[in-house]
C-alpha positions in Angstrom: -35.9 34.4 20.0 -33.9 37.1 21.2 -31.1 36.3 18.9 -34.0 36.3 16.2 -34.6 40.2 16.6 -31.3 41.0 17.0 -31.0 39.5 13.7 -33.8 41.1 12.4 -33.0 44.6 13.6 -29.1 44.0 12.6 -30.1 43.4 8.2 -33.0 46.3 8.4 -30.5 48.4 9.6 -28.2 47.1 6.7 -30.5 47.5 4.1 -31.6 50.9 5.0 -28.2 51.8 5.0 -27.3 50.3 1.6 -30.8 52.2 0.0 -29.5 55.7 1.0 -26.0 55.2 0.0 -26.3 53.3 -3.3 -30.6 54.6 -4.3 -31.1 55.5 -8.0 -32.3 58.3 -9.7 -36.1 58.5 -8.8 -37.2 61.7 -7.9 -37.4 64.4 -10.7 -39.6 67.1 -9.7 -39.5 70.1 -8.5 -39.8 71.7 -4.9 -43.9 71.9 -4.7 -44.2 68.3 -5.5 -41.1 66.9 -3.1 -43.6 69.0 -0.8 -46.7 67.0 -1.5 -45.3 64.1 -2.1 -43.4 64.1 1.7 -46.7 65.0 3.3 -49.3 62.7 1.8 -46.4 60.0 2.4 -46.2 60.7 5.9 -49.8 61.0 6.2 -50.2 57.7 4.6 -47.4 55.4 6.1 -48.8 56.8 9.9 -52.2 55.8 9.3 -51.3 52.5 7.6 -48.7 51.3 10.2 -51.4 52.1 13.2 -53.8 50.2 10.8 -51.6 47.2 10.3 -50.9 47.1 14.2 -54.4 47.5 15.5 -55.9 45.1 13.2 -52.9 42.4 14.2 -53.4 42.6 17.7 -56.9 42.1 17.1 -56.5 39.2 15.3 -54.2 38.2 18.1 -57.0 38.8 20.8 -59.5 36.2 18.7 -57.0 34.3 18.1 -56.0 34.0 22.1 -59.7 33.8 22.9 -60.2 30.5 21.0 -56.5 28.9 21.8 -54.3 30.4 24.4 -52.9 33.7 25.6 -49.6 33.0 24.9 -50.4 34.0 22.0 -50.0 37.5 22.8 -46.5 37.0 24.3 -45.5 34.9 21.2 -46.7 38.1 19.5 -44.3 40.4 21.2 -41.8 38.4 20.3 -42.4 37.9 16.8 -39.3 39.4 14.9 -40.8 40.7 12.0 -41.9 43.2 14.4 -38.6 45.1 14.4 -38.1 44.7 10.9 -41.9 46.6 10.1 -41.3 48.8 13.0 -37.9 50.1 11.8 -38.5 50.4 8.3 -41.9 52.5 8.9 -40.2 54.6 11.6 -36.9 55.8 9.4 -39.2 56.3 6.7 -42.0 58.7 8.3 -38.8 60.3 9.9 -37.0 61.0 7.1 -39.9 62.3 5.3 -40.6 64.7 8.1 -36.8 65.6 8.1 -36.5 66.1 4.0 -40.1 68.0 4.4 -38.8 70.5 6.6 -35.4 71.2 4.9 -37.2 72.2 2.0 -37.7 76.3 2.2 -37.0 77.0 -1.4 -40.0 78.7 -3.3 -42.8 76.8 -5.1 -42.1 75.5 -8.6 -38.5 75.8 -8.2 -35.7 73.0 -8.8 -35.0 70.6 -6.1 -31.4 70.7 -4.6 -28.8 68.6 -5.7 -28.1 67.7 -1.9 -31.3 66.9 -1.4 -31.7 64.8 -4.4 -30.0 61.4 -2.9 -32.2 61.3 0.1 -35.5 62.1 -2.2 -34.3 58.7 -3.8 -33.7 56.8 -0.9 -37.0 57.8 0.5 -38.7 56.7 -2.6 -37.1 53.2 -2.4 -38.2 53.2 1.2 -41.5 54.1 0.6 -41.6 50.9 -1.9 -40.0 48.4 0.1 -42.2 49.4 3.3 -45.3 48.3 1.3 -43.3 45.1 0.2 -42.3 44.7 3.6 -45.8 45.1 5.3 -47.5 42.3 2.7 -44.5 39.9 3.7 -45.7 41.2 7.4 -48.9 40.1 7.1 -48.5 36.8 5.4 -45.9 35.9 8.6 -48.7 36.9 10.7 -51.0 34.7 9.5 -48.7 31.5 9.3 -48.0 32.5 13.1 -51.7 32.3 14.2 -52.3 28.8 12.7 -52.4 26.8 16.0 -49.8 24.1 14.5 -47.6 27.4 14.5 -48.6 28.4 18.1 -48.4 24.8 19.2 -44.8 24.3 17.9 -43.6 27.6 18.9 -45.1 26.7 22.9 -43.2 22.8 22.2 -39.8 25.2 21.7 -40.1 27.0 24.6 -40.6 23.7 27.0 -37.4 22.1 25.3 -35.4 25.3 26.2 -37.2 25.4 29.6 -36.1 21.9 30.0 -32.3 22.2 28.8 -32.2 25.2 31.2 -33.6 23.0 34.0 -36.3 25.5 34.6 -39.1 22.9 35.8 -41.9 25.5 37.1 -42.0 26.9 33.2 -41.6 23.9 31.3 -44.9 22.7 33.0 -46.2 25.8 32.2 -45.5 25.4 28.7 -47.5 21.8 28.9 -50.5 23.5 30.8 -50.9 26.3 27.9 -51.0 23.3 24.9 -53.4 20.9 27.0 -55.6 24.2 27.6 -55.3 24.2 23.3 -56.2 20.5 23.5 -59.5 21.2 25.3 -60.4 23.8 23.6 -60.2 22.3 20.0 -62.2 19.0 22.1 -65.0 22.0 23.1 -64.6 23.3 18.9 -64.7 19.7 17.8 -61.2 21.2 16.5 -60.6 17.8 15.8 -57.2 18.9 13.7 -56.1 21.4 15.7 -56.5 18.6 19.0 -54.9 16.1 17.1 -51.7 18.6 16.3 -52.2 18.9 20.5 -52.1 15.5 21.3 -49.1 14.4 19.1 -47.3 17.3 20.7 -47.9 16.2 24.5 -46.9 12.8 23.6 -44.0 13.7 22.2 -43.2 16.0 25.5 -43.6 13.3 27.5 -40.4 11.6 26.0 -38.2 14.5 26.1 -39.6 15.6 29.6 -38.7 14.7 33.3 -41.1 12.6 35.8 -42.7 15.8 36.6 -43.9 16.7 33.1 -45.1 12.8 32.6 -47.4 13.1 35.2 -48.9 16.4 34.2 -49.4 15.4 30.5 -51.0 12.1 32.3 -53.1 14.0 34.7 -53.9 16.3 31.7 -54.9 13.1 29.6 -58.2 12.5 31.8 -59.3 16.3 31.8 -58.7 16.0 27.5 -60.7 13.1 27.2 -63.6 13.5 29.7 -64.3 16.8 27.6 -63.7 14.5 24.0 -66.2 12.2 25.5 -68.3 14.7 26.6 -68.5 16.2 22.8 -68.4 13.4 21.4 -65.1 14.1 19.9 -64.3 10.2 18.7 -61.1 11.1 16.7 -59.4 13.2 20.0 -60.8 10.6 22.3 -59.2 7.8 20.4 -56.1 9.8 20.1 -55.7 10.5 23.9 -56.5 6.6 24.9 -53.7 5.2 22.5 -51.4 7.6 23.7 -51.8 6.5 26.7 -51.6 2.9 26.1 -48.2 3.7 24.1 -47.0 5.8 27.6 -47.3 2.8 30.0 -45.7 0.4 27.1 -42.7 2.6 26.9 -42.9 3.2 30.8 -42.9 -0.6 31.4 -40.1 -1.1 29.0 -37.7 1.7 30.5 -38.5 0.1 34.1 -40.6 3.2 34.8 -43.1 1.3 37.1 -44.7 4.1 38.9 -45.3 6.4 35.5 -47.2 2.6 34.2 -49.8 2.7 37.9 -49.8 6.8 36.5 -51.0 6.0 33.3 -53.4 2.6 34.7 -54.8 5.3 36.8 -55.4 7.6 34.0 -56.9 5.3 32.1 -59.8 3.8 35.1 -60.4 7.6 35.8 -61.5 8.0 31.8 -63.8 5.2 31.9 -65.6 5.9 34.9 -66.0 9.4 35.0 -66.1 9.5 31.6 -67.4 7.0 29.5 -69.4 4.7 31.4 -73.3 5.8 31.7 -72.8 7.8 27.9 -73.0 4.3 25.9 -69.3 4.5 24.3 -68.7 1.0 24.8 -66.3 0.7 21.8 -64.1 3.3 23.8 -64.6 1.3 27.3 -63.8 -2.1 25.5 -60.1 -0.7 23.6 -59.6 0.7 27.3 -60.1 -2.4 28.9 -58.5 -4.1 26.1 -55.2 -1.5 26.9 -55.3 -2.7 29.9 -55.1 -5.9 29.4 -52.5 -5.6 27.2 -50.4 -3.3 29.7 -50.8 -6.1 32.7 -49.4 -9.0 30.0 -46.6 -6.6 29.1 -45.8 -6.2 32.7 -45.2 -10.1 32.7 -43.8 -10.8 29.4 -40.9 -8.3 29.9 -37.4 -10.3 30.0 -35.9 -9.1 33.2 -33.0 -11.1 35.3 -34.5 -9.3 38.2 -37.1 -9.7 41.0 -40.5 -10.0 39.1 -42.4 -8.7 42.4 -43.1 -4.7 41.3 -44.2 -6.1 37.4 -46.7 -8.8 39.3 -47.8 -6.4 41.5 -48.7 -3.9 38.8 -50.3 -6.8 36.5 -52.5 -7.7 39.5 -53.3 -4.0 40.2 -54.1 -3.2 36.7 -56.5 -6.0 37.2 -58.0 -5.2 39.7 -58.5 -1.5 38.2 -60.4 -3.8 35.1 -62.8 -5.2 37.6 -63.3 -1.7 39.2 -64.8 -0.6 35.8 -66.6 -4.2 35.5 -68.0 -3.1 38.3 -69.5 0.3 37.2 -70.4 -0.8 34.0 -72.6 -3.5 35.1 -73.9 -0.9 37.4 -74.2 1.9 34.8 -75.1 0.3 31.5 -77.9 -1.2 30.3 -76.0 -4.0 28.8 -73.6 -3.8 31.3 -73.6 -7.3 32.0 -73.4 -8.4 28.3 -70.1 -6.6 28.0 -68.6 -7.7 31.0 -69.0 -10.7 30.5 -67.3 -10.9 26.9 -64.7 -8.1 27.5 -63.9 -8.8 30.9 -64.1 -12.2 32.5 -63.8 -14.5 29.7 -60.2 -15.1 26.8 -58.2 -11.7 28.1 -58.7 -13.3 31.6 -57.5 -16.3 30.9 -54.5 -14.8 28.9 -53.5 -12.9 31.5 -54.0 -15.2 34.5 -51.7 -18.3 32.6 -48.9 -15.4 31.9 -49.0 -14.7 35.5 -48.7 -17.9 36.8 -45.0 -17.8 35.0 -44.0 -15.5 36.9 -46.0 -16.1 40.5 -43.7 -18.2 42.4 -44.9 -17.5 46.5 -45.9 -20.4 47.9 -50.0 -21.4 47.1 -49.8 -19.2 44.2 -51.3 -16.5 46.4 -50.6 -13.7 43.8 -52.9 -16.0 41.0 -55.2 -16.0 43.7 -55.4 -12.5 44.4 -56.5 -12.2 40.8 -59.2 -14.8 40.7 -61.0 -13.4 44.0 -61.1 -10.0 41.8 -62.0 -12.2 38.7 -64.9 -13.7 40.9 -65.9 -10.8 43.0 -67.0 -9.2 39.5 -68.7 -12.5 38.3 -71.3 -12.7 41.3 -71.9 -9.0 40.9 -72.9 -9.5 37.6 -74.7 -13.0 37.8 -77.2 -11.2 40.3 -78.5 -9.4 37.6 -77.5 -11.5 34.0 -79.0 -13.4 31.7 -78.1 -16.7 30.5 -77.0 -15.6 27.6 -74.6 -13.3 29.1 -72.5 -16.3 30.4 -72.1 -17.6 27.1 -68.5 -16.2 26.7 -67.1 -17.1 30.1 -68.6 -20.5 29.7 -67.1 -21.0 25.4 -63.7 -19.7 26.6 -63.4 -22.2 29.6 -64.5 -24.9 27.3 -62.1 -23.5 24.4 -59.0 -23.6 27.5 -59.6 -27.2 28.3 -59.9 -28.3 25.4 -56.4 -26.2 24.1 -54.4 -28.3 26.7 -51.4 -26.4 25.9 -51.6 -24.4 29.0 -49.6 -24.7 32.1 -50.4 -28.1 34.1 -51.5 -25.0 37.5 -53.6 -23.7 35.1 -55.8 -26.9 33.6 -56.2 -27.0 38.1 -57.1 -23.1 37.9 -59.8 -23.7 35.8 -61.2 -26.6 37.4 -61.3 -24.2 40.2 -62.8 -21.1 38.7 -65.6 -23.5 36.9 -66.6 -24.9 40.7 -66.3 -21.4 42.1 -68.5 -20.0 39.0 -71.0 -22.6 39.8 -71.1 -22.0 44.0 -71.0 -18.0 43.7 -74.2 -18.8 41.3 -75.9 -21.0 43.7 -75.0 -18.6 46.3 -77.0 -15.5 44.9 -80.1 -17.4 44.1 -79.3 -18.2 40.2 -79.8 -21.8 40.0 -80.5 -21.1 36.4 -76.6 -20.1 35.9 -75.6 -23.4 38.2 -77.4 -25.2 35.7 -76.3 -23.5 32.4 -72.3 -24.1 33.7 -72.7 -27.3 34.5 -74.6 -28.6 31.0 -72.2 -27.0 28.9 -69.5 -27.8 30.7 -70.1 -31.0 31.9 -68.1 -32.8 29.5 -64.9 -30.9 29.6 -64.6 -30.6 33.6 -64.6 -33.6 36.2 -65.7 -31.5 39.8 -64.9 -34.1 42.1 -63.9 -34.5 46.3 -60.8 -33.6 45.3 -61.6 -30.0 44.0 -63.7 -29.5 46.6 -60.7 -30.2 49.1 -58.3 -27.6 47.1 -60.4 -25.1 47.7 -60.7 -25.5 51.2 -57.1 -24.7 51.8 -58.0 -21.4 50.4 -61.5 -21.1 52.5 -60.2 -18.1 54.1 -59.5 -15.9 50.8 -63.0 -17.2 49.7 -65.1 -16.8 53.1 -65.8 -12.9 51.4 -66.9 -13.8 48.4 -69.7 -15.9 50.0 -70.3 -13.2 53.2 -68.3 -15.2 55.8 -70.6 -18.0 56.0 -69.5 -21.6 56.1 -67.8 -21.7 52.5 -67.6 -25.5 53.0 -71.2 -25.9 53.0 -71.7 -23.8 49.7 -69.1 -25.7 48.0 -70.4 -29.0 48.9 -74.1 -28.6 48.0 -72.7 -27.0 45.1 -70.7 -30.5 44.1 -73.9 -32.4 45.4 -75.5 -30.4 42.4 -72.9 -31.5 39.5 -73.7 -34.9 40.6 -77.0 -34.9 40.6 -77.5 -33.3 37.3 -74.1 -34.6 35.5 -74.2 -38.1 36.8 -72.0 -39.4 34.2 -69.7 -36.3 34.1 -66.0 -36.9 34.7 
């Protein structure tokens, strides 16, 4: 920017220069009108130059109010200032001097040595009205906030090339406070121009700046959801789905939990309660899809971090199961199709891949968070809420192309379903698993004695009473009303 003045000042100068020693013949009068003339100039040029700069910087003010006040310092160092400042200075100057070096009587002939500077002045005059429409028009571009947006992007790249850390989060403070605002203005351009910007920081930025434009991300799109913004909103949530893809692919694990944590923090301070269930179900749905990319990356490695975070980001899913069951009044409904039914299963068989500990404790983990959510939600569902978690089990065994742990995981879940159900007083759920799945699942002593091995991870699930004693009345049940099943 500095350069850009210098530049500036350096070809006014030039020109200026070149005007008084090369001007044409345009002055002819005599020494009463170089008089008048000189005076209503001067006269004129003051007034409009004070005009010009008070009516700017009020523009600047409104336009600071609405976006950002670095608008004013962008001002100061606008360029164009030197070149309007310079060429209205000289001018009113050199009027002022030619005014006073004229003492010869009225109506007489102008001197030939003041002739030349008579014509430069008149060629000044003219190019300082040429030079204050150009002014204006580069005022104008500046204030458009794609202008003030890009011009706040520059200064974080130089920030960040200098190593300056303090100012380059600065810079990403001032165009998240221009992302808010336009969310507030239903700006939706204007946020949109905001957005792109902050995602495209994030890639050229350090850890510290990826976590700001991710804390930054909740604040932008509680205030969307609040305005009902859809197109900002949108914006922010596939931004952040794109962040913790390319975090996971670079390695970046802990920027991935950043951008998981982000995303929870949306949904349940901002979405849930407010009946935006198209925005919680693409969340969920990026979720989902960040826990299977987790998995499916091709790593020689240790897997442990990327299961981990896939069981993590699972458990964040459940967390807004959770409040959306709580929260919505078809909470249940939605859970049930969006949360514990296909995507489970999905995720669940990709994990099992990778989960090699012994018992396939880290597969468990995830079904005591799938379950923990379904006996929350069957304490207040209908049957008809069910209906997906019960098609997509019957969908899975049928497939068969599954892992041979899995076809066992589902035998599991599908007895587990059924207990949990029995457990909270829904009989009517026992019953509705075990007709439509009836023909597609054999519960026998077996499955009963696989799940004890694992009676301590269930014993909370079922309040630490005697899990045995659930699981058996519950297989006492499948017989009784599937007695040709299996």
């Amino acid at each position: 920017m500095i350069r850009k003045m210098i530049l500036h000042a350096v070809v006014s100068i030039a020109i200026m220069l070149f005007v008084f020693v090369a001007s044409p013949k345009a002055f002819a009068g005599d020494t009463d009108s170089a008089r008048n003339y000189l005076s209503t100039i001067v006269s004129c040029l003051s007034t409009i130059f004070a005009l010009s700069i008070s009516i700017t910087l009020v523009a600047i003010q409104l336009t600071a109010t609405r976006y950002t006040h670095r608008v004013l310092d962008l001002f100061i160092k606008f360029p164009y200032n030197i070149s309007l400042a310079l060429f209205y200075l000289v001018t009113i100057i050199q009027s002022l001097f030619l005014l006073s070096r004229i003492t010869d009587p009225i109506h007489q002939t102008l001197p030939s040595y003041l002739q030349p500077q008579m014509n430069a002045d008149i060629v000044l005059v003219i190019m300082c009205f040429g030079i204050l429409i150009l002014y204006m028009i580069s005022i104008m571009q500046m204030l458009k906030p794609e202008r003030i947006i890009a011009a706040i992007e520059q200064e974080f790249l130089f920030a960040i090339r200098k190593g300056h850390e303090r100012d380059a989060l600065t810079k990403v403070e001032q165009i998240c406070d221009i992302a808010k605002r336009a969310a507030v203005d239903l700006d939706s351009t204007t946020g949109m121009i905001a957005l792109q910007t902050l995602h495209d920081i994030v890639t050229k930025g350090t850890k510290e700046t990826r976590n700001s434009v991710t804390n930054q991300f909740i604040e932008i799109a509680t205030i969307a959801a609040k305005e009902r913004e859809a197109g900002m909103l949108n914006a922010v949530l596939s931004n952040l789905k794109e962040l913790g893809k390319d975090a996971l692919a670079q390695g970046r694990i802990q920027d991935a939990r950043d951008v998981v944590h982000a995303l929870e923090r949306i949904v349940r301070t901002g979405l849930i309660g407010q009946q935006l269930f198209h925005f919680i179900e693409a969340t969920v749905a990026s979720l989902y899809g960040l826990a299977e990319s987790a998995l499916e990356i091709d790593r020689s490695t240790d897997y442990t971090d990327h299961i981990l975070f896939a069981q993590r980001t699972f458990a964040a899913i459940c967390a807004i199961g959770q409040e959306v069951v709580v929260r919505e009044t078809a909470g249940c409904a939605y859970v049930g199709r969006a949360i514990l039914a296909d995507r489970f299963g999905s995720l669940c068989q990709a994990h099992l891949r990778h989960d090699q500990d012994k018992g396939r404790e880290g597969t468990w983990r995830l079904i005591e968070e799938y379950l923990s959510l379904a006996k929350m939600m069957m304490e207040q569902a209908h049957l008809r809420d069910l209906a997906p978690v019960t098609l997509w089990l019957k969908e899975a065994q049928n497939a068969g192309d599954h892992l041979q742990e899995m076809g066992e995981l589902l035998m599991l879940v599908v007895m587990l379903l059924a207990s949990l159900a029995s457990y909270t007083g829904r009989t009517d759920i026992e019953q509705f698993i075990f007709r439509v799945l009836h023909t597609h699942y054999a519960l026998q002593t077996e499955t009963l004695e696989m799940l004890l091995l694992r009676e301590s991870l269930l014993q909370p699930l079922f309040d630490y009473i005697d899990v045995s004693v659930q699981l058996e009345k519950t297989l006492d049940n499948w017989r009784a009303l599937c007695p040709t099943a299996g």
